[in-house]
C-alpha positions in Angstrom: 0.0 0.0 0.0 1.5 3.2 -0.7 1.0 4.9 2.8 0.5 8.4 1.1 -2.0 7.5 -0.9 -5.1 10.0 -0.2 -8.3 8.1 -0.8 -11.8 9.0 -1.1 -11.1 12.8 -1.6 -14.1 14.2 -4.3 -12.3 15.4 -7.1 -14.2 19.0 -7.1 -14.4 19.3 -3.1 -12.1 22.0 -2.2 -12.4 23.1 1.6 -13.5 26.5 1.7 -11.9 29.3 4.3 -15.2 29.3 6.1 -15.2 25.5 6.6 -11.4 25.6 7.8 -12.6 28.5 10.5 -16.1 26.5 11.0 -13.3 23.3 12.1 -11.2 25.9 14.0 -14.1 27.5 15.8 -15.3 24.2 16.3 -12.0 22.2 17.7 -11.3 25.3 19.9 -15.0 25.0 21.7 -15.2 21.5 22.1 -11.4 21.3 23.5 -12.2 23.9 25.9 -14.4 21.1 28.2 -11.1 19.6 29.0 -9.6 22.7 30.3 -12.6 24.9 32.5 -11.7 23.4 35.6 -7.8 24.4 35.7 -8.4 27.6 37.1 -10.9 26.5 39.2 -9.1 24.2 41.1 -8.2 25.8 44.0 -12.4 27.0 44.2 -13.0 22.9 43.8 -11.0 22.2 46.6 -13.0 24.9 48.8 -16.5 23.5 47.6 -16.0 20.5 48.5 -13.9 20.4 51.3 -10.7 18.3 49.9 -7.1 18.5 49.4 -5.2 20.0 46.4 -3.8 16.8 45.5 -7.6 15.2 45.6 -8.2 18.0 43.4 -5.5 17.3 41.3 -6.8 13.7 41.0 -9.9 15.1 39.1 -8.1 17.2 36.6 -5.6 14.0 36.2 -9.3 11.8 35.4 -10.4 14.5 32.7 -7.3 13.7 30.7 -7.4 9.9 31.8 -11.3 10.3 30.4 -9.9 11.4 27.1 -6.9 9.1 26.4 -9.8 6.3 26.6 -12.0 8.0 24.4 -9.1 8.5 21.9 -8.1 4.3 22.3 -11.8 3.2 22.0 -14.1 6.3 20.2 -11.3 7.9 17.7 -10.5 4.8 15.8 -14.2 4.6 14.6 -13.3 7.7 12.6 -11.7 5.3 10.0 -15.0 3.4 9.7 -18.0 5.4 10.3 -19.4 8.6 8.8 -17.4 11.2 10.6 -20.5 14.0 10.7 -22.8 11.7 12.0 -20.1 10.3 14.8 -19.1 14.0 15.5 -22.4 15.1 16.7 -23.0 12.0 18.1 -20.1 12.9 20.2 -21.6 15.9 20.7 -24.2 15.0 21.9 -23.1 12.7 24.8 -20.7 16.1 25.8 -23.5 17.9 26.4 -25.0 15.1 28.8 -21.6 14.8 30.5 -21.0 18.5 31.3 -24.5 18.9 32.6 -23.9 16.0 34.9 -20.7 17.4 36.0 -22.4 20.9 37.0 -24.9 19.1 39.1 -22.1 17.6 41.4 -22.9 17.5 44.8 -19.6 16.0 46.4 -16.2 15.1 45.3 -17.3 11.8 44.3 -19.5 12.8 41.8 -17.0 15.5 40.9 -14.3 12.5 39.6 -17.0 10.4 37.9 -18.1 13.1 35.8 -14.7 14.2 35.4 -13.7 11.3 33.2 -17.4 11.0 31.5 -16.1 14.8 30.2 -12.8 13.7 29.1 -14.2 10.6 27.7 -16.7 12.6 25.2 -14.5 15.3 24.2 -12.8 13.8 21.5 -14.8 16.5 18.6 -10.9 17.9 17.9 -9.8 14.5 17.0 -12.6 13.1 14.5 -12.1 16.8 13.1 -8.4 16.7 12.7 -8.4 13.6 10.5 -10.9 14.9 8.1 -9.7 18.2 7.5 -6.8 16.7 6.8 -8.6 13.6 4.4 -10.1 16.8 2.5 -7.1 19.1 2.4 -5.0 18.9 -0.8 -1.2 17.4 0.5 0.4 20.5 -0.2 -1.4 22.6 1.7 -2.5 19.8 4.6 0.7 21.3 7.1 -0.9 25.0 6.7 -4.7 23.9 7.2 -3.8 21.8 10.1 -2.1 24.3 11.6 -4.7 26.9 11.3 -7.4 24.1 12.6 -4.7 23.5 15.9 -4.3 26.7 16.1 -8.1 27.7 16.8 -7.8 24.3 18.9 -5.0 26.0 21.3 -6.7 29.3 21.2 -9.9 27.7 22.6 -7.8 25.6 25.3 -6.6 29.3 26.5 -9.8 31.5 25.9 -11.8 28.6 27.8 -8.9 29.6 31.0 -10.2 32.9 30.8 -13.9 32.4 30.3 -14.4 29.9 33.4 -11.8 31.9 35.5 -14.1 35.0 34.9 -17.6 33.2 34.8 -16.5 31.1 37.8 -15.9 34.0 40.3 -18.9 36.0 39.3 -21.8 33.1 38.5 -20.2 29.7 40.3 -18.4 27.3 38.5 -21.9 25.0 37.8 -22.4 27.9 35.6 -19.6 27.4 33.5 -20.0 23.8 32.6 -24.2 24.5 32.0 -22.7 27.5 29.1 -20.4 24.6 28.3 -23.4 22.0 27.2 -25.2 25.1 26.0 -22.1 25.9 23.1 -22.0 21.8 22.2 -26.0 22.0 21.4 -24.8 25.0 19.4 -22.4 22.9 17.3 -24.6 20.1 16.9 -26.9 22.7 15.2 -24.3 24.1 13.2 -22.6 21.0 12.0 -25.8 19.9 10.9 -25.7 22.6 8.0 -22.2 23.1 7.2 -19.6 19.6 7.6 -19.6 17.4 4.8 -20.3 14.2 4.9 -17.2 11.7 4.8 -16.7 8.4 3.3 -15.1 5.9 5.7 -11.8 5.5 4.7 -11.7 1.7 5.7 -14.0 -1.6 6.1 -13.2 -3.8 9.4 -14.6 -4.4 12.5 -14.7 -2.9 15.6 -12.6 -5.6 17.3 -10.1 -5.7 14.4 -9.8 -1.9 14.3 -8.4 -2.0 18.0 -6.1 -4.8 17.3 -4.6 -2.5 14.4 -3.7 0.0 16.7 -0.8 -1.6 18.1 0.5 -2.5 15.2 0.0 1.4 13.9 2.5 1.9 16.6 4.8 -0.9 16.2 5.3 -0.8 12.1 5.3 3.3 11.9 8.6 4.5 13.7 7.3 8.5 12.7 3.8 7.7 15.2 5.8 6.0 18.5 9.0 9.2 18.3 5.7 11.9 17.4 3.6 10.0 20.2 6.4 10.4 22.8 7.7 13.7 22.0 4.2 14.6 22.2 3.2 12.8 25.6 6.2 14.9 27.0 5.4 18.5 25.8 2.1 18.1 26.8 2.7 16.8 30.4 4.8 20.0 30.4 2.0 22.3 29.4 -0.2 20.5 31.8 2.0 20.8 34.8 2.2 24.9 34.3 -1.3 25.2 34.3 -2.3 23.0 36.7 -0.7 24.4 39.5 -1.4 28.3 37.9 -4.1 28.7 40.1 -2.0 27.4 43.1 1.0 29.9 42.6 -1.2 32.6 41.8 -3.3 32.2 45.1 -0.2 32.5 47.1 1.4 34.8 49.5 3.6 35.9 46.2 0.5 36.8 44.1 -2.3 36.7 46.4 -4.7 36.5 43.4 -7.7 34.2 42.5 -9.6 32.0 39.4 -10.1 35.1 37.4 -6.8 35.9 37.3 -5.5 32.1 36.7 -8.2 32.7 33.5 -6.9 35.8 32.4 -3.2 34.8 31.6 -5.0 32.5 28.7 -5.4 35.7 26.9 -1.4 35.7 27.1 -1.1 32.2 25.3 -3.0 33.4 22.3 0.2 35.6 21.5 1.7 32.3 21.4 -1.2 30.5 19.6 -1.8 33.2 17.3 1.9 33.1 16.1 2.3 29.2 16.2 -0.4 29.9 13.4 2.4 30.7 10.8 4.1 27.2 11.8 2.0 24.9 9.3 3.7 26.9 6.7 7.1 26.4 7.9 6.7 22.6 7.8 4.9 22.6 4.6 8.5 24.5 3.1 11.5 23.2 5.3 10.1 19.9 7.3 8.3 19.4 10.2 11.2 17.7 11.9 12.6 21.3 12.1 9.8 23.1 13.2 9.8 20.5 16.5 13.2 21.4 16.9 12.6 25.0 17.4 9.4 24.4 19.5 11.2 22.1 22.1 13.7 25.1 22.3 11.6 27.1 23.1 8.9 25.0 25.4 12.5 24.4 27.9 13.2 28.2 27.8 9.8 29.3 29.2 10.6 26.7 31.9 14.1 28.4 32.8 11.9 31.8 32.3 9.1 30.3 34.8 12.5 28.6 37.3 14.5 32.2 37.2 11.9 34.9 37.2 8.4 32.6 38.0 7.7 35.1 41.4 7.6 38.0 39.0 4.7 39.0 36.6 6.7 40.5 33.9 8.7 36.9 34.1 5.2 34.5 34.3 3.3 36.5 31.4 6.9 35.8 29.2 7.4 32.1 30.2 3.2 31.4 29.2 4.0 33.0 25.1 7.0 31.2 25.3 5.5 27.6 26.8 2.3 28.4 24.6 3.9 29.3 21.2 6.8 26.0 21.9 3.8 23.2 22.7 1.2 24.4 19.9 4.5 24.8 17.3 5.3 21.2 18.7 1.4 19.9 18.6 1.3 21.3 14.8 4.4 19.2 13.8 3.7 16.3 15.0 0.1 16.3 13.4 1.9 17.2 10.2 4.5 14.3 10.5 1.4 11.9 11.5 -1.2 13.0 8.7 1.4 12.1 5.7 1.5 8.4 7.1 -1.4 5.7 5.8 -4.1 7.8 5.0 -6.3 4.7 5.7 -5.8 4.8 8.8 -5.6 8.5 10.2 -8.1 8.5 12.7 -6.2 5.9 14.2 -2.7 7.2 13.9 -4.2 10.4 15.4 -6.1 8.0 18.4 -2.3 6.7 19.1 -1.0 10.0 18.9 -3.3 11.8 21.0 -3.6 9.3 23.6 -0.2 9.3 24.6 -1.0 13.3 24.2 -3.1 13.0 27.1 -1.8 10.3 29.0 1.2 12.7 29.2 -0.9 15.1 30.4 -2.4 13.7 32.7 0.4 12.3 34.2 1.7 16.5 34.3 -1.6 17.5 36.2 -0.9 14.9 38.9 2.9 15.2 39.1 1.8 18.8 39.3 -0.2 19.2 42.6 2.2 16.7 43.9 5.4 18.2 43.2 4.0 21.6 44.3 2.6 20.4 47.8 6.1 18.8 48.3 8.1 21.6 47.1 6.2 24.4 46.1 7.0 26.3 42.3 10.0 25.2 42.1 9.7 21.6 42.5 7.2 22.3 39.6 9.8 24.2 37.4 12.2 21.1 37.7 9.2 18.5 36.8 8.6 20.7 33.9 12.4 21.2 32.9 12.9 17.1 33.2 10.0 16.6 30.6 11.2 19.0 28.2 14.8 17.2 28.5 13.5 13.8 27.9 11.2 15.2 24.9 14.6 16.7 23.4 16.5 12.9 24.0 13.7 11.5 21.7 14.1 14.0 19.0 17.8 13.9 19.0 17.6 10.3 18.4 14.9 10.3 15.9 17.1 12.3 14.0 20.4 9.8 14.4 18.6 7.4 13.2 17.0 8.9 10.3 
């Protein structure tokens, strides 16, 4: 099989500018469930009476809740109509995020936790087909627009919960939340194209492929644990954001922890012109630069962290180096089997999250043991072992 092949592309389709901002738009919403309750955290821990670290354990099942969406809901991309499963995914989001703003104790709090993180997976059956419909030579630049409206969302939805939270609770954030996926499911009923499935197999079979995805594609396993350690790296900054900024040092609350998102769309808005990049020179390089620059905003955050002036330039810098980084890797991803992209993005993107994850809980624990700094150094190690990967990726290339 020649594993660039793209199949099933209409020979007259041609994605429109509208449709690549309706998938933007779209990505950036539905990623945002994953992310409301980061600067809530520290009003979670108040509500209901619990540690930071407990706390911590519910961001951590948000990301866990994803990663198993992405093993056992993603993969159907390659085999199902991908409208019809992206509303249908919808759907149960909206379901999920009402459930989670009727918690009435922590308990209820984790379970619908991971039922959000579960059903958020919209960005990841969208990905694949805007890439299926793309032409090749211009699949790095439309990705990257798409991610970028993805990462753009991820900060914006900092800043909306930090605000709504303080002012209206944080049960009102997550009841806007379902309120914006009804929206989509509306909107995506007019305007997303239909897909043919790219593949025929069954359910059972389709999981079984994915570990071979893994094993037979060098490109997926270096991109998937590149990827697992910038993200555990973004996750650790802004999982203990709230934490720093409630100290003695800051003395400031949620809206504030939401506000510095409107900082990361510097670095989101100019990650936008890194599709391009790898579309001319190679995505390879474009990683380079971005793991640079994801380790300097952690020497920024280590060296000046207990000053604004230093946090606001260590968030563009860790913004701009994990989008730049997120954009690559898609780009490196996307040009394998075209087959089988949803899958290759359901590896991807659940060691994505399961690195993560494993950042939001090394975190709060790092930080109750040994406060900012012990979070700079967790951040710093990631970034180092991300860098190791690369280096040998290219050796052995």
């Amino acid at each position: 099989m020649n594993q660039h092949a793209d199949i099933n592309i209409p020979k007259e389709f041609e994605m429109s500018r509208f449709l690549i901002m309706l998938m933007s738009i779209a990505c950036g919403v539905s990623a945002a469930n994953l992310y409301y309750s980061q600067p809530l955290l520290e009003e979670f821990s108040r509500f209901f009476n619990v540690s930071s670290s407990m706390i911590g354990i519910a961001a951590m099942l948000i990301q866990i809740g994803y990663a198993l969406g992405l093993v056992f809901l993603v993969p159907l991309g390659d085999i199902k109509e991908r409208r019809g499963l992206i509303m249908t995914m919808l759907f149960c989001s909206t379901i999920a995020l009402l459930g989670l703003s009727l918690a009435s104790n922590i308990w209820c709090l984790l379970v619908s936790s991971l039922l959000v993180g579960l059903t958020s997976i919209t960005p990841m059956l969208i990905v694949p087909l805007a890439a299926h419909l793309a032409k090749p030579v211009e699949r790095g630049q439309v990705i990257g627009n798409i991610m970028s409206g993805l990462l753009i969302g991820i900060l914006l939805s900092r800043v909306f919960s930090g605000i709504i939270g303080s002012i209206l609770g944080w049960q009102t954030v997550y009841r806007i939340a379902a309120a914006m996926m009804v929206l989509l499911i509306l909107i995506f009923n007019l305007w997303l194209p239909k897909s043919v499935p790219d593949t025929v197999m069954s359910y059972g079979k389709l999981l079984k492929s994915l570990v071979a995805l893994l094993r037979n594609q060098p490109v997926l396993k270096e991109a998937s644990l590149i990827g697992a350690m910038m993200f555990a790296t973004f996750s650790t900054f802004w999982t203990t954001l709230s934490f720093l900024l409630k100290s003695p040092v800051y003395n400031l609350g949620a809206q504030a922890a939401g506000l510095f998102g409107l900082v990361g769309v510097v670095g989101a808005l100019a990650a936008s012109i890194v599709g391009r990049v790898a579309d001319k020179r190679s995505p390879r390089f474009t990683l380079t630069i971005a793991i640079i620059l994801s380790a300097l905003s952690y020497i920024c955050f280590l060296i000046f962290g207990y000053q604004m002036w230093g946090l606001i330039s260590g968030v563009i810098l860790l913004d701009l180096g994990i989008q730049s980084g997120q954009i690559s890797n898609q780009t490196r991803i996307n040009t394998l089997d075209a087959t089988a992209r949803s899958r290759n993005n359901a590896v991807y993107m659940t060691f994505y999250f399961c690195g993560g994850a494993l950042g939001s809980l090394l975190g709060t624990f790092f930080w109750g043991l040994f406060g900012w700094t012990g979070v700079c150094v967790a951040g710093i190690i990631f970034q180092m072992i991300a860098a190791t990967i690369h280096i040998w990726g290219i050796k052995r290339r």
